[in-house]
C-alpha positions in Angstrom: -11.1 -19.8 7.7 -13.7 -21.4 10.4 -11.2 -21.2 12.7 -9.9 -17.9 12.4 -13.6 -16.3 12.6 -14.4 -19.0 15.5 -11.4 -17.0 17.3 -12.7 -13.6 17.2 -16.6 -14.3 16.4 -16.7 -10.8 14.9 -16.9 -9.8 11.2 -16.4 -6.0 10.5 -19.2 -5.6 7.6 -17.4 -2.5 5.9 -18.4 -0.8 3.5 -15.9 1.5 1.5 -16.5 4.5 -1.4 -12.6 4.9 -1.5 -10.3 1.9 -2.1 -7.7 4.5 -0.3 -9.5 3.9 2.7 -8.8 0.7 3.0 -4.8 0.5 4.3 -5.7 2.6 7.0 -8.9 0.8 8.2 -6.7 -2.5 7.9 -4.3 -1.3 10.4 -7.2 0.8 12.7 -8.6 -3.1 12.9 -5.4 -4.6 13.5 -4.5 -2.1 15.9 -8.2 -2.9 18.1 -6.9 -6.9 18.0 -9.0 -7.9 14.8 -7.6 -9.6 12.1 -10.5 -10.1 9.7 -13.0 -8.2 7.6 -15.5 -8.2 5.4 -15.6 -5.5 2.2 -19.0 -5.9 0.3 -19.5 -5.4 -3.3 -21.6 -2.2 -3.0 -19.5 0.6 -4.0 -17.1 0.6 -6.8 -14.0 0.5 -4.8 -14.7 -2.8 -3.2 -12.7 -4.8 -5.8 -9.7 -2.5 -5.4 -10.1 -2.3 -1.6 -10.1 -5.6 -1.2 -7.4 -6.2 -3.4 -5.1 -3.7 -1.7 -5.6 -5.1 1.7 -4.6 -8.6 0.4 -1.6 -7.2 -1.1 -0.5 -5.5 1.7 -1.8 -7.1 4.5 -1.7 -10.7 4.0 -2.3 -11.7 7.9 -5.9 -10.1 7.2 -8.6 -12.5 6.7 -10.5 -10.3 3.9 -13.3 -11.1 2.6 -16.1 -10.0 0.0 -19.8 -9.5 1.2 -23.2 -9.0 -1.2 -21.6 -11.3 -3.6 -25.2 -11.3 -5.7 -23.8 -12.8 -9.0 -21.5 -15.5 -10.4 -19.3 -12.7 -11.9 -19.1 -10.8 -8.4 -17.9 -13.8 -6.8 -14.9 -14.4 -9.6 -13.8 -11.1 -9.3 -13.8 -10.9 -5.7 -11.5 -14.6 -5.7 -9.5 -12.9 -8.0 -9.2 -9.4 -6.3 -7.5 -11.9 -3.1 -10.8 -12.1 -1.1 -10.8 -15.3 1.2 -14.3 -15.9 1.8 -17.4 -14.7 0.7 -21.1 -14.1 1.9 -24.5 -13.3 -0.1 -27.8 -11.9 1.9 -29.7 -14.6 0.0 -28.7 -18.3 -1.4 -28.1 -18.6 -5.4 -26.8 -21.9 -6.6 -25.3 -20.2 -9.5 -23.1 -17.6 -7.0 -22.5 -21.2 -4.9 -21.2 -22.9 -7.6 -19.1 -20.4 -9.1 -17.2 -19.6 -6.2 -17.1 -23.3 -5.5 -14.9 -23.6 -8.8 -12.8 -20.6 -7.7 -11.5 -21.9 -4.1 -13.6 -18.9 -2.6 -15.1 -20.4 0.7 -18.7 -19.1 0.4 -21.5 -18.8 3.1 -24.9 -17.9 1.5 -27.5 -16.1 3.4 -30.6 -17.7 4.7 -33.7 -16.8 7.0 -36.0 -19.6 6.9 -36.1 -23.3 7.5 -36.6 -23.9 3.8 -33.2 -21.1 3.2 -31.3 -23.7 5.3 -32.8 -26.8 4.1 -31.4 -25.7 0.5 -28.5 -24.5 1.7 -27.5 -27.8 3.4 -28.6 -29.5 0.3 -25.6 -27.6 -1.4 -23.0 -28.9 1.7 -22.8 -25.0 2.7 -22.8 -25.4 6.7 -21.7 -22.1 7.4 -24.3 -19.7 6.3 -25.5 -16.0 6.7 -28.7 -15.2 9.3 -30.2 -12.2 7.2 -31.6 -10.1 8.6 -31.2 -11.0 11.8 -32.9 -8.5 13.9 -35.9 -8.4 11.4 -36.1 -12.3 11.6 -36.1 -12.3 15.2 -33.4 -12.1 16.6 -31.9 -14.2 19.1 -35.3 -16.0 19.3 -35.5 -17.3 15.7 -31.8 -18.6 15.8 -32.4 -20.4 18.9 -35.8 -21.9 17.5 -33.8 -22.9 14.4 -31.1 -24.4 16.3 -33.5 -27.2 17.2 -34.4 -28.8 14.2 -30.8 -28.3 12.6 -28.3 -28.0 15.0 -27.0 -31.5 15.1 -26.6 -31.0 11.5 -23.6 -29.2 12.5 -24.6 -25.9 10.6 -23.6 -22.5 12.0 -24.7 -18.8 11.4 -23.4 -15.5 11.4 -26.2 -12.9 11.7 -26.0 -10.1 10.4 -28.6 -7.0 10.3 -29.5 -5.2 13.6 -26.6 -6.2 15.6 -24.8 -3.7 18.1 -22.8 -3.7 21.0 -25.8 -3.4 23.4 -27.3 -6.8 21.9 -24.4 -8.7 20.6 -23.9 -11.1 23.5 -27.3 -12.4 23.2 -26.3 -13.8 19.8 -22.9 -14.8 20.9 -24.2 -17.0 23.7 -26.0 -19.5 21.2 -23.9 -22.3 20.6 -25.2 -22.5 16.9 -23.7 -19.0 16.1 -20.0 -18.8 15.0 -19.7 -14.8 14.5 -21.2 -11.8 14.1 -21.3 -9.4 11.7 -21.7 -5.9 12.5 -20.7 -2.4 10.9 -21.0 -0.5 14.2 -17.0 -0.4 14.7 -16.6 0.6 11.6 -19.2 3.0 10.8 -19.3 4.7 7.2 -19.5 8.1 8.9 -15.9 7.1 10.9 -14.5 5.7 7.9 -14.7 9.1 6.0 -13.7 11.3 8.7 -10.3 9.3 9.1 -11.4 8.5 12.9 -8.9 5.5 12.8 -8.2 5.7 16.6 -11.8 5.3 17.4 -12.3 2.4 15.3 -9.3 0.7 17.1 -11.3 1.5 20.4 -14.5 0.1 19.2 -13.3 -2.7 17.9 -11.5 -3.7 20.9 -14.4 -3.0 22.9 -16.3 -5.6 20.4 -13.7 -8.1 20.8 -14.0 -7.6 24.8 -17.4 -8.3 24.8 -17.4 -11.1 22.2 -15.1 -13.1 24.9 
């Protein structure tokens, strides 16, 4: 899973209020070049969502995001979600989806948020909210007391296009996460060929 999201270094954060929505957007992403995706557990068709596009996409990388509570994380494992990522670290959401083969990355924002998180062996972890944590800034002043721990974040919160790079060029950040290319407002309007554009514009910039 490192692998595949060291690859593209972009994580669609989508967020979907109709699990019919989801075949579509799978092959709008494909289409751009991206092979990997994140459904959160906002909306009551996240489960279904994420279990159609496992079904019927199984070269997607899907996974589950706001994963707030041990049963949330069991029920996105079971829905066929991959991976999974919280905007804070619980032990109990950690350890359940531990036990359930889910590769989890919990969200931090602090030296202490990392400190515990390491103290769980989770090494790949969630910078939220990155733009109101600082940005760029904060990852690289973190980077110097636990980068040769061999951690490595994926901020999320505030990104775009316009600043993406900046994060990108940090040696401690694996990926992105960004909703931009995938925009709630696009999803509902059907605008599949512009999602393909955007996201192939993201995955220009990210290399």
């Amino acid at each position: 899973m490192i692998d595949r999201i060291l690859a593209k270094r972009i994580v669609p954060v989508v967020v979907l209020d109709d699990a019919e929505s989801a075949a579509p957007l799978a092959e709008a992403l494909l289409a751009g070049g991206l092979d990997i995706m994140e459904i959160t557990f906002r909306t009551a068709a996240a489960e279904e969502s994420i279990r159609s596009i496992a079904t019927s996409f199984p070269e997607v990388l899907v996974g589950a995001g706001t994963l707030l509570t041990p049963e949330q994380a069991q029920r996105a494992k079971d829905a066929g979600a991959v991976f999974g990522l919280a905007p804070g670290l619980n032990p109990e959401v950690i350890k359940t989806a531990r036990a359930a083969g889910l590769e989890f990355s919990p969200g931090v924002m602090t030296p202490s948020d990392i400190e515990a998180a390491l103290s769980l062996d989770c090494k790949l972890l969630k910078f939220f909210p990155a733009g109101a944590a600082g940005g760029p800034g904060m990852l690289k002043a973190l980077a110097g007391p636990y980068a040769h721990t061999g951690v490595k974040f994926i901020p999320t919160g505030g990104i775009s296009s316009a600043n993406l790079a900046d994060y990108l060029a940090l040696p401690v950040v694996a990926a992105i996460g960004g909703s931009w290319m995938v925009d709630k407002k696009l999803v509902a309007e059907g605008k599949w060929d512009e999602i393909t554009r955007l996201t192939k514009e993201a995955l220009a910039a990210a290399s």
